[in-house]
Steps between C-alpha positions, in 0.01 A plus 500: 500500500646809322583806670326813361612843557531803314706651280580857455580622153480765233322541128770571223352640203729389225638171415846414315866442601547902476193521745656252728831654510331819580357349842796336607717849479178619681581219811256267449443163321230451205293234457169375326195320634337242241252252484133492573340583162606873491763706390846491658551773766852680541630584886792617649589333879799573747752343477533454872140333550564268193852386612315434849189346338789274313707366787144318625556139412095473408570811278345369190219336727352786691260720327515872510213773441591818260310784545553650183227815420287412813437157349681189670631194312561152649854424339823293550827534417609306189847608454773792562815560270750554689833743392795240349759669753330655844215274482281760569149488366430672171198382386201304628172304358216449691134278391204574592283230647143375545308264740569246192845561409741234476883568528760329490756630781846343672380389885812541769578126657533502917687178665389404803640268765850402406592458873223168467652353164728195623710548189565865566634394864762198397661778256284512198443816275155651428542555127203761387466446081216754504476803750184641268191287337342665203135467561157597339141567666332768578673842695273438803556161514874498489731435796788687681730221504494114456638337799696153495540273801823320520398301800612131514737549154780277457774544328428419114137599582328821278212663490267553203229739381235236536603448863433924553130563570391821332175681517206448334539606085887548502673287294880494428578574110699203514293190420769254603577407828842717573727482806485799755779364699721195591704447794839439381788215711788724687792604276784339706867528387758246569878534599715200469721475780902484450670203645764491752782467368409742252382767767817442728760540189314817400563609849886431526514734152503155261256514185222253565630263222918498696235458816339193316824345362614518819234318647504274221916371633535209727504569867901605572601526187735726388572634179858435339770739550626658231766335322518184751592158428186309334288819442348410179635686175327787404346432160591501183852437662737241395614215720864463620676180336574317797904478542664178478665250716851659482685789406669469127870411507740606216649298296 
């Protein structure tokens, strides 16, 4: 069930972006109460109680009672603009609301029991696709949170609104059947090992490919010297004539 409390706040008299201005230089933030068959209200609220009132994760669920003129009105909070660059609040809406009211309102998703979820404990990844599910139902009849029980998930395994249980006259304003969350296999990365002969060349100060031509030669064999007898030409180089049989005599 909601939470209902009350709100303190103050009548403005005028209404425009002049008028607004005017009550933020005065230190406090305007706002407007709708809704309900009659005529929108103007109010001015600290900005101290509405940044509190805002870091409530059932915010836009609870219900709040103005006092405004010694009459009190059942409202909730529909939305506050907040400033592009301090994200403070500069402006906020409120509706007024009725035993018969419907609204449509973002519920806060809780996860339970993670430590019972065999996926979770092999390594798997609770991946949450929706932390809030926009709902609609009465104000009375909404609740704080939905709660989702990850006990006995596998890896693969997710969990749908259909599998949620929700009170009596909510409904999610999504007909289909969407996905909550999955539980997603481990991320695992994989380092291929160097081979020996590449790892001990690297160590004696060889590049890995000398280290692998080297391992590559025959066991004891060494390389030609340079310039020996039989070393192979280099390339591109011409072949000696061989010399023959005797030396020339003259004639």
């Amino acid at each position: 069930m909601p939470k209902t409390s009350s709100l303190q706040v103050q009548g403005r008299d005028r209404a425009g972006k002049g008028a607004a201005r005017a009550t933020r230089r005065g230190g406090l933030v305007p706002g407007v109460i709708y809704g309900g068959n009659q005529d929108a209200t103007l109010i001015a609220l600290e900005p101290k109680i509405l940044t509190s009132l805002m870091h409530d994760p059932a915010f836009k669920t609870n219900i709040f009672e103005v006092e405004i003129g010694g009459k009190k009105q059942r409202t909730m909070a529909m939305d506050v603009q907040l400033h592009p660059v301090s994200d403070q609040p500069i402006h906020a809406d409120f509706r007024r609301i009725e035993k018969d009211t419907l609204v449509r309102v973002p519920i806060p998703v809780r996860f339970h029991n993670e430590g019972a979820s065999p996926g979770i404990k092999v390594g798997g990844v609770l991946n949450i696709v929706r932390h809030e599910v926009e709902v609609r139902g009465r104000p009375d009849d909404l609740p704080d949170h939905i709660d989702v029980d990850l006990t006995g998930l596998e890896i693969g395994d997710s969990v749908h609104i259909n599998a949620v249980t929700l009170p009596s006259g909510i409904k999610p304003t999504i007909a289909r059947n969407f996905t909550i969350c999955t539980i997603a296999p481990p991320t695992v990365m994989t380092v291929e090992e160097e081979t020996p002969a590449a790892t001990a060349a690297t160590a004696e100060g060889a590049t890995p490919a000398e280290g692998a031509a080297a391992a590559g030669a025959a066991p004891g064999a060494a390389a030609p010297a340079a310039g020996a007898k039989g070393a192979a030409p280099a390339a591109g180089a011409k072949a000696a004539a061989p010399a023959k049989g005797g030396s020339d005599k003259k004639k």
